[in-house]
SERO-4910 file (N, C-alpha, C, O; in steps of 0.05 Angstrom, whole numbers):
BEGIN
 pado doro    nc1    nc2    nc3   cac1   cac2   cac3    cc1    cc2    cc3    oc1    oc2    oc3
  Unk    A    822   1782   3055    815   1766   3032    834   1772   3009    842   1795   3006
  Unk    A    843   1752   2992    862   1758   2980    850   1754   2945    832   1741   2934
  Unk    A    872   1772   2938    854   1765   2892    869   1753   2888    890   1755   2901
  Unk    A    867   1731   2865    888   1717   2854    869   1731   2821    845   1737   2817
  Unk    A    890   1731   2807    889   1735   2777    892   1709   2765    915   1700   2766
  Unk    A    879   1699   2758    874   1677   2736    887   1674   2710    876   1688   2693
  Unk    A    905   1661   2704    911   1655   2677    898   1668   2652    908   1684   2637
  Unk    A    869   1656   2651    846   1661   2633    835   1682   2627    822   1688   2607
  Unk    A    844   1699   2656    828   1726   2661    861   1745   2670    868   1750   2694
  Unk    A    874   1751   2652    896   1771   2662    895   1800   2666    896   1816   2647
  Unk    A    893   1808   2688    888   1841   2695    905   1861   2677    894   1882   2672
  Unk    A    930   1857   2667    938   1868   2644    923   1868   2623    906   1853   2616
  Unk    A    933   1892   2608    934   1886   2579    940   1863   2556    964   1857   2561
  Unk    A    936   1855   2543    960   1845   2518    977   1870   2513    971   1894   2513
  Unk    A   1000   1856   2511   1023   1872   2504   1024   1873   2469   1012   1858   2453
  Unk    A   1046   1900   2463   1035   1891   2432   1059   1879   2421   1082   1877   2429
  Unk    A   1043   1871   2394   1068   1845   2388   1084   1862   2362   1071   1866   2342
  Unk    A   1110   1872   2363   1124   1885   2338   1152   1873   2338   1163   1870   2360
  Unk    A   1164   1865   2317   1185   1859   2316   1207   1888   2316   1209   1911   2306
  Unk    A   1223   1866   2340   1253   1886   2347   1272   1886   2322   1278   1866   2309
  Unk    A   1279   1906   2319   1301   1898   2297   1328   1917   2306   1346   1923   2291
  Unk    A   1327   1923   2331   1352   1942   2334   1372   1918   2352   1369   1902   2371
  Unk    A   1395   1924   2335   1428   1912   2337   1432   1913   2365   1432   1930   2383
  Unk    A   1439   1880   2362   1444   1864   2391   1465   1865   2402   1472   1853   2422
  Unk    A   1483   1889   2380   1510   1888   2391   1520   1924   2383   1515   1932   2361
  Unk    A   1533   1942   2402   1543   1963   2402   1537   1976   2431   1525   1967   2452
  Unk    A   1547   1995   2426   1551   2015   2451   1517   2015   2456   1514   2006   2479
  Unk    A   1497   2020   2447   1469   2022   2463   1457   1994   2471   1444   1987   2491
  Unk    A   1465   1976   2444   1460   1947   2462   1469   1942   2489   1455   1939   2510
  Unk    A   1500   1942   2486   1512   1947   2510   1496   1946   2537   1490   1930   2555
  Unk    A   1494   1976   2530   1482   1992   2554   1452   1977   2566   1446   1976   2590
  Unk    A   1438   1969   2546   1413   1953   2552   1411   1933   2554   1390   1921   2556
  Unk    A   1438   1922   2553   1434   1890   2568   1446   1887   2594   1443   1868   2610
  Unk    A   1463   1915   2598   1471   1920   2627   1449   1929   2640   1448   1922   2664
  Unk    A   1427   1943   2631   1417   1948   2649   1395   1934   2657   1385   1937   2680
  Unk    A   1382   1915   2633   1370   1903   2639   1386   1867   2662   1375   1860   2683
  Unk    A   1401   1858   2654   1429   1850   2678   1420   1859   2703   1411   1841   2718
  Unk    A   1421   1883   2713   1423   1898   2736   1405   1889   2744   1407   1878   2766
  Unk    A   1378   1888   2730   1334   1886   2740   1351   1865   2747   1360   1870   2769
  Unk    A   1358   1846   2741   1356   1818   2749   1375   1807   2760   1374   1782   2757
  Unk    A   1400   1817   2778   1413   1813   2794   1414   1797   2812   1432   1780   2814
  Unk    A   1391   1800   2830   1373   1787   2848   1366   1766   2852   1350   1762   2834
  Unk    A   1368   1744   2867   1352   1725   2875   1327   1731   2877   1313   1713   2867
  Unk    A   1317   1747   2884   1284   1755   2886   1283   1761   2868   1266   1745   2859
  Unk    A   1287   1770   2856   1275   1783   2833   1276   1759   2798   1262   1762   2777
  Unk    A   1290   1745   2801   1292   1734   2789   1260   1714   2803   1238   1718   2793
  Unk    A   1263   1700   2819   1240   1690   2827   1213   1706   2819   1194   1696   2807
  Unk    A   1213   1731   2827   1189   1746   2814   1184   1739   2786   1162   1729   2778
  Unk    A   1206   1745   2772   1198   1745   2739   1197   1711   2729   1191   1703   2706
  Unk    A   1202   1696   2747   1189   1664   2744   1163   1668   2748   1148   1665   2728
  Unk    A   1148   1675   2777   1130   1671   2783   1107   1680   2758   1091   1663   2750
  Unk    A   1107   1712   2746   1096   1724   2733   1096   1715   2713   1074   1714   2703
  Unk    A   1119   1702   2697   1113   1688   2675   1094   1660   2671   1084   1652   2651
  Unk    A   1092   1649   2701   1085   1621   2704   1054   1628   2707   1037   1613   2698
  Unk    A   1048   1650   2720   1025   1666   2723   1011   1680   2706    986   1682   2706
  Unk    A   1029   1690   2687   1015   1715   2670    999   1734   2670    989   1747   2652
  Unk    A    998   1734   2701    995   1767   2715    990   1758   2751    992   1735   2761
  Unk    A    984   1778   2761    998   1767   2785    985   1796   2806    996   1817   2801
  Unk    A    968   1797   2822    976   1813   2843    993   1813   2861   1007   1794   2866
  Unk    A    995   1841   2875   1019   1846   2880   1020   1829   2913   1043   1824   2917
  Unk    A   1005   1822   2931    997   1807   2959   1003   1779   2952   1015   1763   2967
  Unk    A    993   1773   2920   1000   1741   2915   1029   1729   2910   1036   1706   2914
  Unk    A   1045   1751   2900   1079   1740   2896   1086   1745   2925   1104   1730   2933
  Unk    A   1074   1767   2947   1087   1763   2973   1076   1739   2986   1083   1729   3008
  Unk    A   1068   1735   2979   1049   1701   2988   1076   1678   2983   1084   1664   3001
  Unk    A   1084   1677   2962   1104   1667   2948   1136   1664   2954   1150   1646   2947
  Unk    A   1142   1683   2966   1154   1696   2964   1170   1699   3006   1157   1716   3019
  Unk    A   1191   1688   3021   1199   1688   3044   1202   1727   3044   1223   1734   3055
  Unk    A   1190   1743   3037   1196   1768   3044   1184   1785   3049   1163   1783   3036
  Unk    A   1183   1806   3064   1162   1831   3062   1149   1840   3036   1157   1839   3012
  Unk    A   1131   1848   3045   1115   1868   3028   1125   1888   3015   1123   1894   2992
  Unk    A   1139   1904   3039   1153   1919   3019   1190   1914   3006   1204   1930   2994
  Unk    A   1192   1901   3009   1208   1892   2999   1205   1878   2971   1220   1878   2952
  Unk    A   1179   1868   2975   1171   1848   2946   1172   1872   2927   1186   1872   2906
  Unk    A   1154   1898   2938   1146   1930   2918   1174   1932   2912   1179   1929   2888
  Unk    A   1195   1937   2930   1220   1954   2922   1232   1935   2896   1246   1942   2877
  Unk    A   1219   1906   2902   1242   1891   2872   1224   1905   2853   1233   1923   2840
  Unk    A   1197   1897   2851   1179   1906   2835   1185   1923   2820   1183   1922   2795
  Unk    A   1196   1946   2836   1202   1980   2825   1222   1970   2803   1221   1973   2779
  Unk    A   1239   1959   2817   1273   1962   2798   1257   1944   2774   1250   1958   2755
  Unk    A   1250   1913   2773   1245   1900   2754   1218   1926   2731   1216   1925   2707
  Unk    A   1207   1938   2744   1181   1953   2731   1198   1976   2716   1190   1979   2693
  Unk    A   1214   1989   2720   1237   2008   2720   1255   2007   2694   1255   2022   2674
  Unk    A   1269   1985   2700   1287   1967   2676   1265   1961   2656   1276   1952   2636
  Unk    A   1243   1961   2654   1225   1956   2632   1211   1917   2625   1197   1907   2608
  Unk    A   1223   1908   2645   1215   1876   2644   1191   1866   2649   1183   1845   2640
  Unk    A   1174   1887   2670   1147   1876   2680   1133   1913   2675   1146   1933   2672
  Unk    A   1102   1910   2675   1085   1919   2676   1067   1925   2695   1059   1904   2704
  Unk    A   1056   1944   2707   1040   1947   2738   1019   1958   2729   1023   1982   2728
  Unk    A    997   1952   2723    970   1963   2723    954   1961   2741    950   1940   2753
  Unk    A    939   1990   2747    922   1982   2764    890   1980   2767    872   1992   2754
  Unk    A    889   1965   2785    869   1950   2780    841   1952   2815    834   1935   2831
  Unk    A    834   1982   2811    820   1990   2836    841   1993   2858    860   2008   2854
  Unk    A    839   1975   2887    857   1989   2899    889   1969   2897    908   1968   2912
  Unk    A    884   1959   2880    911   1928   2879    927   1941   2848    916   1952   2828
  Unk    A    950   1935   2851    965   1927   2827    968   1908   2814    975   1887   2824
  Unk    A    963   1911   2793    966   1873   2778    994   1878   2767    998   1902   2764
  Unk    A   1014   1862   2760   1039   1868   2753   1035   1844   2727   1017   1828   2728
  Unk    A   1050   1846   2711   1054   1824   2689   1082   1830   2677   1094   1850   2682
  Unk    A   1093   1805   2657   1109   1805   2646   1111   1826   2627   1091   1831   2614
  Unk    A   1131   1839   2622   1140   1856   2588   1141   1837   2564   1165   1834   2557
  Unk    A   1129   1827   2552   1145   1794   2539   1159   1810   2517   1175   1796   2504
  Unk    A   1159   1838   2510   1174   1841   2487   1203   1850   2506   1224   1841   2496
  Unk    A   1205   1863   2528   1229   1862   2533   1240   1843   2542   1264   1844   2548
  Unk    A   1223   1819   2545   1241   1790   2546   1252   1781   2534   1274   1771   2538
  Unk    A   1237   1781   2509   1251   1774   2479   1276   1790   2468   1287   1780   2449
  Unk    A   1285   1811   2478   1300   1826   2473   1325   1818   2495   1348   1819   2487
  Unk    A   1320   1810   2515   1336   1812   2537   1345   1781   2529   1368   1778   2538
  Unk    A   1338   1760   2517   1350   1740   2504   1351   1745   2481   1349   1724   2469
  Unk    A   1354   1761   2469   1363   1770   2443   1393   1776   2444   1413   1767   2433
  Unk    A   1388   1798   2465   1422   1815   2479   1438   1787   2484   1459   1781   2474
  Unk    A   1424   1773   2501   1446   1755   2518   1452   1735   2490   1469   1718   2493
  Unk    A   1444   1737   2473   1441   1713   2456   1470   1725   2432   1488   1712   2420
  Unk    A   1464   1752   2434   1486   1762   2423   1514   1763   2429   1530   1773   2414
  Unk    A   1522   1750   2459   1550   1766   2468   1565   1744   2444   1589   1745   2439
***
């Protein structure tokens, strides 16, 4: 039997809302738009961080539902995208709910917005 997370009902948290004010451009920007770049390399993974956004939270069985790939394969993007700081994994009994970071989204088109 499978969970779907509901729009209405998101197994995450709210994230909290603070404005970024650190410079979109220098050697640490840099570095954090490379690395955030890297999370998203991927064809999968890019698809992940559609799905989750379109979702706004997401168990982790329902993006492999989604998704032409293993299970664990779906976890290993997971890791890197959860890692790089883009998505969120809470858990939720014996399932993970994953969700968007929206403040490191905003940032991550902040960077790119800067080159």
């Amino acid at each position: 039997m499978k969970s779907t997370a509901q729009a209405s009902e998101p197994c995450c948290p709210p994230a909290k809302e603070q404005a970024d004010l650190r410079p979109v451009e220098g050697d640490e920007a840099d570095e954090e738009l490379a690395t955030l770049a890297k999370a998203l390399a991927h064809p999968a993974r890019v698809k992940i961080v559609r799905i989750l956004i379109r979702k706004n939270a997401c168990i982790c069985g329902d993006i492999v539902d989604e998704l032409p790939l293993a299970q664990s394969t779906v976890s290993q993007h997971l890791k890197v995208l959860k890692d790089a700081g883009l998505i969120r994994g809470d858990v939720d009994g014996p399932r993970v709910c994953y969700c968007i970071e929206p403040h490191a989204l905003r940032r991550l088109r902040a960077l790119v917005g800067g080159l």
